[in-house]
KEDREN-891938 format. One record per residue (C-alpha): x negated, y negated, z negated; residue number from 0. Coordinates in steps of 0.1 Angstrom, whole numbers, padded with zeros to 4 digits. Layout:
KEDREN-891938
+-------+-------+-------+-----+
:  east : north :    up : num :
+-------+-------+-------+-----+
:     X :     Y :     Z : NUM :
...
+-------+-------+-------+-----+
end
This chain:
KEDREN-891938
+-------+-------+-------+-----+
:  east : north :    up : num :
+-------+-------+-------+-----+
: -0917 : -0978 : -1114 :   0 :
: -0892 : -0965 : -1135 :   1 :
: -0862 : -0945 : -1126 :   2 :
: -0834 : -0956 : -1107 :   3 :
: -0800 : -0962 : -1128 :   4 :
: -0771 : -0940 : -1112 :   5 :
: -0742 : -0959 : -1096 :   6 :
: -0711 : -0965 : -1124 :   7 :
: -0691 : -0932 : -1129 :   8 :
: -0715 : -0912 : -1111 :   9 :
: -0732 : -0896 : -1140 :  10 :
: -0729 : -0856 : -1141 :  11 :
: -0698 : -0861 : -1164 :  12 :
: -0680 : -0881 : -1137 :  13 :
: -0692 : -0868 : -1105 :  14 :
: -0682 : -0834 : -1087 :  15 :
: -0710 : -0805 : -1082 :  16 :
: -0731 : -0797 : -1059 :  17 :
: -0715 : -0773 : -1035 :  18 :
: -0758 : -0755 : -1033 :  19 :
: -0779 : -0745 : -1062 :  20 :
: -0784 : -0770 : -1086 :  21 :
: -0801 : -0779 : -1117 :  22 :
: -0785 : -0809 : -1138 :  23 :
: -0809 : -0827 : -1164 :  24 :
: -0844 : -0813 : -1149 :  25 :
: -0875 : -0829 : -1155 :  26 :
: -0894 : -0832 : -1123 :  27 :
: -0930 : -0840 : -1131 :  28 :
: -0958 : -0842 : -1104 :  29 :
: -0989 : -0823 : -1097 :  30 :
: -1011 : -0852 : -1118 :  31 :
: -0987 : -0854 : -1142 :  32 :
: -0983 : -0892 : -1136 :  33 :
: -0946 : -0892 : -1122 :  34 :
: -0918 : -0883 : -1135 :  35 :
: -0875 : -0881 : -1133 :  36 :
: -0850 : -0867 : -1144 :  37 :
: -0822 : -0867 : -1117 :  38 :
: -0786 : -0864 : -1121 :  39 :
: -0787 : -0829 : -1097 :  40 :
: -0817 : -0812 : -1088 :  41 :
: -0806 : -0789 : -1055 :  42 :
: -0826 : -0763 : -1037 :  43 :
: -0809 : -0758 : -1001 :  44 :
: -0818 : -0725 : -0990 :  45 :
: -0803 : -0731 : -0952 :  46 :
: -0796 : -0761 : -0931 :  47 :
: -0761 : -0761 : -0935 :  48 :
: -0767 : -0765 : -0980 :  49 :
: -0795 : -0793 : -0970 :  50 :
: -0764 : -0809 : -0952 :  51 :
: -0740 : -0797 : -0979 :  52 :
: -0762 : -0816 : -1002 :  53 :
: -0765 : -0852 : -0987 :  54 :
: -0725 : -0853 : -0978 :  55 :
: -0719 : -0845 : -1015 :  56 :
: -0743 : -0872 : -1028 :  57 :
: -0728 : -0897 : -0998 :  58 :
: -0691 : -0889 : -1008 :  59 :
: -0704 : -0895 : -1049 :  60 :
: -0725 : -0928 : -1042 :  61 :
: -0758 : -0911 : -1055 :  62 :
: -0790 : -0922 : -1041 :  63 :
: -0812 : -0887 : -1025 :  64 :
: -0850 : -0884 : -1029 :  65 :
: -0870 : -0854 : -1016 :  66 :
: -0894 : -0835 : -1032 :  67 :
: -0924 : -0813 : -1014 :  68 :
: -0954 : -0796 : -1034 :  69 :
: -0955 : -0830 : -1054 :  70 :
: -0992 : -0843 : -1049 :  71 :
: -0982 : -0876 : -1042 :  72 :
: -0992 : -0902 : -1075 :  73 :
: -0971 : -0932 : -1063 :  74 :
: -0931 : -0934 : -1075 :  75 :
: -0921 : -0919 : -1039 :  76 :
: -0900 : -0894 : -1057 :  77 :
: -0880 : -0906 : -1082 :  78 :
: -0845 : -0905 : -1085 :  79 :
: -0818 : -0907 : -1108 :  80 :
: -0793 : -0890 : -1082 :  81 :
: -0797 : -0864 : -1063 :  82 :
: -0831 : -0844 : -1061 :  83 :
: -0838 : -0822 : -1030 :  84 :
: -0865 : -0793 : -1033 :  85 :
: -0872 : -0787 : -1001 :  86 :
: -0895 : -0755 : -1006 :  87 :
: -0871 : -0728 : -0997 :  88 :
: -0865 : -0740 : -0964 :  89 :
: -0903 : -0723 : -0953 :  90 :
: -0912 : -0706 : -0915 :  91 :
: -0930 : -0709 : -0884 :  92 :
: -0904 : -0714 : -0864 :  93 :
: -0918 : -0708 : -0828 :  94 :
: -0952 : -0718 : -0809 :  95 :
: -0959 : -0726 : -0772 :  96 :
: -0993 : -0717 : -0764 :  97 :
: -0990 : -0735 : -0733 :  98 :
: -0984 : -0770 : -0743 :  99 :
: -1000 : -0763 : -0778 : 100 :
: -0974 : -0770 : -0798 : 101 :
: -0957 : -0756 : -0833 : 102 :
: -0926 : -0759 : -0848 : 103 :
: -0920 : -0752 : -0891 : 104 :
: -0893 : -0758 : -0911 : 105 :
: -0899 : -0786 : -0938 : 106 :
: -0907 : -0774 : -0970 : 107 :
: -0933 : -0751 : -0952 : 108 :
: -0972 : -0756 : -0965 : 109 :
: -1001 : -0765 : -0947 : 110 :
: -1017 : -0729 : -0956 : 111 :
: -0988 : -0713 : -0944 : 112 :
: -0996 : -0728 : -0906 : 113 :
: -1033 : -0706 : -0903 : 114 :
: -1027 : -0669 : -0896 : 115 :
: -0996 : -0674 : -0874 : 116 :
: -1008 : -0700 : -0853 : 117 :
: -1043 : -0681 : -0849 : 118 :
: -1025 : -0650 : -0840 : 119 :
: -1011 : -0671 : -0809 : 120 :
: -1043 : -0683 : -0804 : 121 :
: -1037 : -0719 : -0818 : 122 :
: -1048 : -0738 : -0849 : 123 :
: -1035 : -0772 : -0869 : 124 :
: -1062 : -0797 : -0853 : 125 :
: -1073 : -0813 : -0885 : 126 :
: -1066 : -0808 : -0923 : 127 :
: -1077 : -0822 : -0954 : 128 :
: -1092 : -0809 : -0988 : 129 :
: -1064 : -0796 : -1003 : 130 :
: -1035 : -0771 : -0982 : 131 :
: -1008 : -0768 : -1005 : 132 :
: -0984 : -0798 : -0994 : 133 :
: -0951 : -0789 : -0977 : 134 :
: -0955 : -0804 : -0942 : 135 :
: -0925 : -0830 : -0947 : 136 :
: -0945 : -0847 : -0975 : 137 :
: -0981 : -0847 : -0957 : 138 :
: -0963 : -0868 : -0926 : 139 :
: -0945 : -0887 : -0943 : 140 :
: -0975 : -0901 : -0961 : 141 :
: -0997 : -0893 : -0936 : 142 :
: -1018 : -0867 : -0948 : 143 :
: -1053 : -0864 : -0931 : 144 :
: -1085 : -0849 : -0932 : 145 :
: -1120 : -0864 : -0915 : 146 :
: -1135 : -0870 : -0883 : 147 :
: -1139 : -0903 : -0861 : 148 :
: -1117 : -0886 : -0827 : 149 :
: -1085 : -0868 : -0855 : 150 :
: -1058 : -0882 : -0863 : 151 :
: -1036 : -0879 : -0894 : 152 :
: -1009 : -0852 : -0897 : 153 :
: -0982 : -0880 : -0887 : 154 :
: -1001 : -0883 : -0854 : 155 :
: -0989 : -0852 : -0845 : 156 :
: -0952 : -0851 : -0853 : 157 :
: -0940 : -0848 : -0819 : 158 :
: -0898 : -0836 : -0828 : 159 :
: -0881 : -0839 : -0861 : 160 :
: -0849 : -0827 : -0866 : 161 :
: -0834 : -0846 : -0898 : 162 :
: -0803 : -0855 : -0921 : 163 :
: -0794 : -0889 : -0913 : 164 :
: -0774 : -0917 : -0942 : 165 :
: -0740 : -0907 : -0919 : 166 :
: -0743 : -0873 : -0929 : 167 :
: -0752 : -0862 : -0897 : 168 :
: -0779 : -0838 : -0886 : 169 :
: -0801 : -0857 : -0858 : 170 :
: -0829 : -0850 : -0836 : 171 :
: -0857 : -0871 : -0823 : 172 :
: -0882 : -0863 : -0799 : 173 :
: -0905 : -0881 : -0776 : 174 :
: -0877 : -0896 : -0754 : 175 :
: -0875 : -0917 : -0781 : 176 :
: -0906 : -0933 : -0792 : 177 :
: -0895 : -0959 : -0814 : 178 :
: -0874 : -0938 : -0833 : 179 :
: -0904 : -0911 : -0830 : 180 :
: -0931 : -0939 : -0844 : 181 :
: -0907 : -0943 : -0876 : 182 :
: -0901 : -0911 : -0883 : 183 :
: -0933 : -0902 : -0877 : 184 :
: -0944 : -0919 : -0913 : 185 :
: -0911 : -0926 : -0933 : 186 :
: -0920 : -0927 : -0968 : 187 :
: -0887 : -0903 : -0966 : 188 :
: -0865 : -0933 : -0957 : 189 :
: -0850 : -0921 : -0927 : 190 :
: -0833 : -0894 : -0940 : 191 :
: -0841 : -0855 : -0952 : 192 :
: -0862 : -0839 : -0927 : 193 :
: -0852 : -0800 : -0918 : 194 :
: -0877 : -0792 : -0892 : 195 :
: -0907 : -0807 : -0870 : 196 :
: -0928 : -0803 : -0843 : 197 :
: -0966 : -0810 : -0840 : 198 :
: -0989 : -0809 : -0815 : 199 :
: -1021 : -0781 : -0824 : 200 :
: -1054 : -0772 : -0804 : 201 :
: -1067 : -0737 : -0792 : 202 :
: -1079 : -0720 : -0820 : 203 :
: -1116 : -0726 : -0829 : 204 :
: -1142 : -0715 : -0857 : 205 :
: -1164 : -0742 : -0878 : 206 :
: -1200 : -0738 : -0885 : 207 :
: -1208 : -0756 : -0922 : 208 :
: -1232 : -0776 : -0934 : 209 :
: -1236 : -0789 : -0967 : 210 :
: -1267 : -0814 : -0976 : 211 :
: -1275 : -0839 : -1006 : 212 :
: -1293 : -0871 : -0994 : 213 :
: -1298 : -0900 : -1010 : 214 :
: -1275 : -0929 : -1007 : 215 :
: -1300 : -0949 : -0984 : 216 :
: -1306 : -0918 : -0962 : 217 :
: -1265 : -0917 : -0961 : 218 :
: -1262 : -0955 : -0950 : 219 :
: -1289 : -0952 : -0924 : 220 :
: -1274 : -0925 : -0906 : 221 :
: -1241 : -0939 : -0910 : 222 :
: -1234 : -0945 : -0872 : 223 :
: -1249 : -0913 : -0862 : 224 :
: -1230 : -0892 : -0884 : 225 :
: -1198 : -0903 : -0879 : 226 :
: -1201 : -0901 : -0842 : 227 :
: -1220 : -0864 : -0836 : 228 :
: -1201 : -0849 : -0862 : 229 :
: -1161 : -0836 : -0856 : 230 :
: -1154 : -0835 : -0894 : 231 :
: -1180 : -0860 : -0913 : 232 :
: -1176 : -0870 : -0950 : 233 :
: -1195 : -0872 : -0980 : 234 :
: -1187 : -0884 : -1017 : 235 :
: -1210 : -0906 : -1029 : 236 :
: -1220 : -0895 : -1071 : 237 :
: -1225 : -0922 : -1091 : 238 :
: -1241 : -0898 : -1120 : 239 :
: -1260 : -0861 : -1121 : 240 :
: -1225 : -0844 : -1131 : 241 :
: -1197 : -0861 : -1106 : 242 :
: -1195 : -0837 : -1082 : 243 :
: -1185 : -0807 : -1112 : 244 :
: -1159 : -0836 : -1121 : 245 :
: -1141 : -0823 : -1089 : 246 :
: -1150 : -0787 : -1086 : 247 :
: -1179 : -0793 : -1063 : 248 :
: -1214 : -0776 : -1066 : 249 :
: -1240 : -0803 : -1068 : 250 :
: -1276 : -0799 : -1055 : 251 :
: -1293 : -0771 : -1071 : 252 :
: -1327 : -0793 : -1066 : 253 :
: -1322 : -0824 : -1071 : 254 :
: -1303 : -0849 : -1093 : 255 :
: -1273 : -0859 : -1076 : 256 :
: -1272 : -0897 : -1092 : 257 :
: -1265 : -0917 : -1062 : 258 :
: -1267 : -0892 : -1033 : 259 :
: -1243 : -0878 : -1011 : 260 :
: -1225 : -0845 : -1010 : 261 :
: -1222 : -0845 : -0979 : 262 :
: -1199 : -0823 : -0954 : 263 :
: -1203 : -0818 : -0917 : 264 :
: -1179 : -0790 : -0899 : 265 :
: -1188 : -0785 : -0861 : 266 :
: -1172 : -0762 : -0835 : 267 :
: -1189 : -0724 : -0835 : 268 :
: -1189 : -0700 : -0803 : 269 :
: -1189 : -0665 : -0814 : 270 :
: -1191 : -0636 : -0798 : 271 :
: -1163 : -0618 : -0826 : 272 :
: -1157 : -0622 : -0862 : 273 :
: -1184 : -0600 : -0876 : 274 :
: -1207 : -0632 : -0876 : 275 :
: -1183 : -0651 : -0900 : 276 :
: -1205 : -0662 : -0930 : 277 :
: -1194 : -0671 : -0967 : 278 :
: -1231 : -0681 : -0973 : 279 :
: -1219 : -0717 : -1000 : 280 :
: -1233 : -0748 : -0982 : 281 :
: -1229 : -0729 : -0945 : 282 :
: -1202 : -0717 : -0940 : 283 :
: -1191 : -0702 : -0907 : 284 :
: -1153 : -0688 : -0902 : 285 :
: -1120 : -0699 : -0882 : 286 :
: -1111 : -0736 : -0885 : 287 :
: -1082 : -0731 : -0913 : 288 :
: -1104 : -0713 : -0934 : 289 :
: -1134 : -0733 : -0938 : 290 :
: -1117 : -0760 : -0960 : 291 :
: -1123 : -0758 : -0998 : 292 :
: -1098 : -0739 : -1018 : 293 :
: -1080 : -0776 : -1034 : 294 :
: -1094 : -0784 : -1066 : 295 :
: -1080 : -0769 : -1099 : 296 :
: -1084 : -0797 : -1123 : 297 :
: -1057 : -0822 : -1121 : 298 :
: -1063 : -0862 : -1114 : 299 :
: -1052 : -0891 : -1099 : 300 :
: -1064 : -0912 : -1073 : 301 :
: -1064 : -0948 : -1055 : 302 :
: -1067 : -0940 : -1015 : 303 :
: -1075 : -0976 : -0995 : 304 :
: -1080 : -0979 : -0960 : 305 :
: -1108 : -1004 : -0941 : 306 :
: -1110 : -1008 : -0905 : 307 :
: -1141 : -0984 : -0897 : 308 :
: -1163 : -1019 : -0887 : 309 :
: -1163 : -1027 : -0924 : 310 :
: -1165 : -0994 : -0938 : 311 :
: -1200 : -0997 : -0951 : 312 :
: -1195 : -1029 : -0967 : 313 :
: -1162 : -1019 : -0981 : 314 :
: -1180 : -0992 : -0999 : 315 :
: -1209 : -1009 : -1011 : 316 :
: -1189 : -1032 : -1028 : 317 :
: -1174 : -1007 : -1045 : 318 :
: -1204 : -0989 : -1051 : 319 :
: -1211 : -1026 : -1069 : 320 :
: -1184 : -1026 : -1088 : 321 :
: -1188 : -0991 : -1105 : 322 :
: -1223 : -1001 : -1115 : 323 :
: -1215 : -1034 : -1128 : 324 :
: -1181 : -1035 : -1143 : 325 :
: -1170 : -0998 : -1148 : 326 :
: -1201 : -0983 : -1155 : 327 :
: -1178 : -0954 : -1171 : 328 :
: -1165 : -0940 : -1137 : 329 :
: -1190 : -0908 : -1133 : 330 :
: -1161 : -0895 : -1104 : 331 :
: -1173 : -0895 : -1067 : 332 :
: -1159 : -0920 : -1042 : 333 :
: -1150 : -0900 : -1013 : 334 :
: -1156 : -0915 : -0977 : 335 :
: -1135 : -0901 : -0946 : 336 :
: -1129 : -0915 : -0906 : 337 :
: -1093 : -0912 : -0891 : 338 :
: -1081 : -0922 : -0859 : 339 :
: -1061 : -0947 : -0852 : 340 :
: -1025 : -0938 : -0841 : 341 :
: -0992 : -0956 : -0831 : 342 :
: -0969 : -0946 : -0863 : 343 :
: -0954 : -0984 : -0874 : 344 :
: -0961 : -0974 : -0909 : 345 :
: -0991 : -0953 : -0905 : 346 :
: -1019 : -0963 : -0926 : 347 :
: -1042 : -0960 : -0891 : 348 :
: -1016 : -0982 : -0871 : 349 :
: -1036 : -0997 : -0846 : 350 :
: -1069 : -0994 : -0857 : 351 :
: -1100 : -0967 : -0866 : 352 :
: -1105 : -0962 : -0901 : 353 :
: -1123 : -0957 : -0928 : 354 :
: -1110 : -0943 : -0961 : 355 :
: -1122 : -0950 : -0999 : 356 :
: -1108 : -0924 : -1022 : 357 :
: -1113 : -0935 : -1063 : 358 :
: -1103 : -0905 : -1086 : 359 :
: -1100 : -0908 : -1120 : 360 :
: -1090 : -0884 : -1151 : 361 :
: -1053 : -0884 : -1164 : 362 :
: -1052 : -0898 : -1196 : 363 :
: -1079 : -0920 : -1195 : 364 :
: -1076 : -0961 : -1192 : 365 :
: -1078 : -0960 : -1157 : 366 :
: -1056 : -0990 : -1144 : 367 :
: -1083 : -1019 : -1148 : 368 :
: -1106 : -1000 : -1124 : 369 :
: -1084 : -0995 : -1099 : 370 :
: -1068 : -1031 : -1102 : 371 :
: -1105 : -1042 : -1097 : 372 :
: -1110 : -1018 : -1071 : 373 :
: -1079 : -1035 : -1052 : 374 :
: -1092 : -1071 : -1059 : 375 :
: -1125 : -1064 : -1042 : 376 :
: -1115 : -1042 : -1010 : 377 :
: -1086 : -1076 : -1002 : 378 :
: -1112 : -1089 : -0981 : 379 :
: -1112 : -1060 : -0961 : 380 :
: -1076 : -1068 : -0957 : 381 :
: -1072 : -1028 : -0967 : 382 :
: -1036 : -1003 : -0962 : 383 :
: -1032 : -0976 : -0989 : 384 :
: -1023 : -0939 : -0992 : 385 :
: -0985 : -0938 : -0996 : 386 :
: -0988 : -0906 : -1015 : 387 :
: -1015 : -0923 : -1039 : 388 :
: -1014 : -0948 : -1065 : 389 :
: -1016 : -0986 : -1049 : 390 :
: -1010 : -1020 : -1053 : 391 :
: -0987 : -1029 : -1022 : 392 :
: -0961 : -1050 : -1019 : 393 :
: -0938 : -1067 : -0994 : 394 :
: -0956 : -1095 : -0987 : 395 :
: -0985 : -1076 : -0979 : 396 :
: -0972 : -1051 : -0958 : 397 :
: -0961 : -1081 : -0933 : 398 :
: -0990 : -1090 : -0934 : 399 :
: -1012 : -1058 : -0927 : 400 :
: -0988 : -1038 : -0908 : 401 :
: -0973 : -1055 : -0873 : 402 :
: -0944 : -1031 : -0866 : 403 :
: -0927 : -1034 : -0898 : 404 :
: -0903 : -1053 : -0885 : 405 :
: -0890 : -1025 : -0865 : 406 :
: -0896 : -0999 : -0888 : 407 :
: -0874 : -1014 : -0913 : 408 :
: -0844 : -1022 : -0884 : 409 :
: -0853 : -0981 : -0872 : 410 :
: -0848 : -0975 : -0913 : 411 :
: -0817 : -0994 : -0914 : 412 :
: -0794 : -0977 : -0883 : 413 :
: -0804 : -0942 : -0899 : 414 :
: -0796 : -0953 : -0932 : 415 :
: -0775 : -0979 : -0935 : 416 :
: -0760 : -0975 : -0974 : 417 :
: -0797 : -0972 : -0984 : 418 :
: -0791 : -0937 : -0999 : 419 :
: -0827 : -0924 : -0993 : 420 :
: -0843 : -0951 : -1009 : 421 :
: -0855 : -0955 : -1051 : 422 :
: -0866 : -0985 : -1065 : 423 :
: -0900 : -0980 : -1050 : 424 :
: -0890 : -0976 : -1013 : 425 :
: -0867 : -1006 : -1016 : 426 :
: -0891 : -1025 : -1030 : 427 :
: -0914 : -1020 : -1001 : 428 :
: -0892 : -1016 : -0971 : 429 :
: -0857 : -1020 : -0982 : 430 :
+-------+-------+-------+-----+
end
């Protein structure tokens, strides 16, 4: 999607500056190096007051506003050709309540920054997924999420968000207000600039590892059984010896890994103190924020679908089918998850358990056939996709795969009326 055009007489030459720090002419690039803008102002707010300083200038000059978080996100969410909004300086814990398990952060904090002082108040984030670096107002508002049949996504746990609002006005919703609350909860960033949230955690609790390497017919007939005994269950499914080393991932020192699993379970650990935490690769014992890999450090991008769990087998074995037939030359793994299904109208879990299919694929390679095939044969699985990922959706299907869009779109439209938090990829699908 290319970038959007500024309103007449509202290039840098015409329009008034800023009154926050701000960049003019900065190339914003993402983490796979597959998006990229250059906006009229970049601005880094370093309080709430220069966040709102920020949208009323862009509102008085007619300029369309786009967040930014830790940009992982491989879909046009960002792009803008008015105002750009780096969010990262506006980082903390802002308070805890052990008693009703619940933590509040401003936006631009990151997922890694939630561990050691929720653990000191004897809580801990409920679920996270491979990689911790995203700011929290860009994992809910593409609903971020790890594994496990009975978790939910990040978004699932947004409980009060304090945001800028198209009036220029700073608003808060909470859960008085659930249909405000079920839009915010995944916004694409459409609602407004967030400034703080609220989620609901768990008690703190360690995770025992286990990593094992079974073939892909030992994988599919303990689907059911792994899925449910397990709290976090995933595997990636290698279609050649070196796929898991295409991710960072150790493979089986034993066996080859064409068409097995490496497979992860994590399950709650009672210890007696912390002496008994183990770095032992493959079993792994240590507090639950911990026990996640470290992200990966080569760069990539990826197509993220989303089957109702019923067809999740078949929904990967056709895949599986497609790689061996027609794209023989995809050696990354396909990575298999289970997420809970949640209330959020634009949540890719709205209203049902899922599973999810994660294709990666190396930046600069040919990679758009696959995935357009990948898309054609998951459509009978009538499939949602990763906002923060790249995807084939358009209007027409989101009416037909998600039932609340309606609403969302009438929530999107009283918060933002003038459409100022919108680029041509947002108005495209919910304009």
């Amino acid at each position: 999607m290319t970038t959007m055009n500024l309103p007449r007489n509202t290039s840098p030459a015409h329009a008034a500056t800023p009154p926050v720090p701000f960049g003019t002419d900065v190339t914003w690039t993402n983490w796979g190096g597959n998006q990229s803008a250059t906006p009229a102002f970049t601005v880094r707010p370093r309080t709430e007051q220069e966040a709102l300083d920020a949208v009323r200038f862009a509102i008085r000059e007619g300029l369309p506003v786009r967040a930014v978080g830790s940009g992982h996100s491989s879909s046009p969410l960002v792009q803008t050709g008015g105002v750009l909004m780096d969010m990262s300086a506006l980082s903390a814990i802002t308070g805890t309540d052990r008693d009703r398990r619940r933590a509040r952060a401003l936006a631009g904090t990151t997922i890694n920054a939630f561990g050691d002082p929720l653990w000191e108040q004897g809580l801990a984030l409920g679920n996270q997924g491979d990689i911790d670096k995203q700011q929290i107002a860009g994992a809910l508002s593409t609903s971020t999420h790890g594994s496990g049949k009975n978790l939910g996504s990040f978004s699932s746990n947004l409980r009060w968000v304090k945001l800028i609002n198209g009036h220029g006005e700073i608003v808060e919703i909470g859960e008085g207000q659930l249909r405000e609350l079920r839009a915010a909860q995944v916004a694409l960033g459409t609602l407004g600039i967030f400034l703080e949230v609220e989620l609901a955690v768990e008690d703190r609790y360690y995770l025992q590892e286990q990593i094992t390497y079974p073939t892909w017919e030992e994988t599919a007939s303990t689907w059911d059984a792994d899925i449910d005994t397990n709290r976090h269950y995933s595997f990636l499914w290698c279609p050649e010896d070196g796929s898991c080393e295409l991710l960072d991932l150790p493979g089986s020192p034993d066996q080859n890994m064409r068409n097995r699993s490496y497979t992860k379970r994590y399950n709650v650990a009672h210890i007696r103190d912390e002496q008994e935490i183990s770095g032992v690769e493959g079993a792994r014992l240590d507090r639950s924020y911990r026990i996640y890999p470290d992200g990966f450090n080569t760069q990539f991008h990826e197509l993220e679908y989303f089957v109702r769990s019923e067809d999740g087998l078949a929904a990967v074995e056709a895949v599986q089918e497609l790689i061996r037939t027609r794209h023989s030359d995809q050696k990354y793994p396909v990575e298999v998850r289970w997420v809970k299904a949640d209330e959020g109208y634009m949540s890719q879990f709205q209203g049902r358990d899922t599973t999810v299919i994660t294709l990666t694929t190396e930046p600069g390679t040919d990679y758009w056939q696959f995935f357009r095939d990948a898309d054609a044969v998951l459509q009978e699985f009538e499939p949602r996709a990763h906002w923060g990922k790249i995807h084939f959706m358009t209007r027409s299907r989101l009416e037909r795969l998600y039932p609340e869009l309606d609403t969302f779109i009438q929530v999107r439209r009283e918060f933002d009326p003038r459409g100022i938090f919108l680029n041509d990829h947002t108005r495209a699908l919910v304009g």
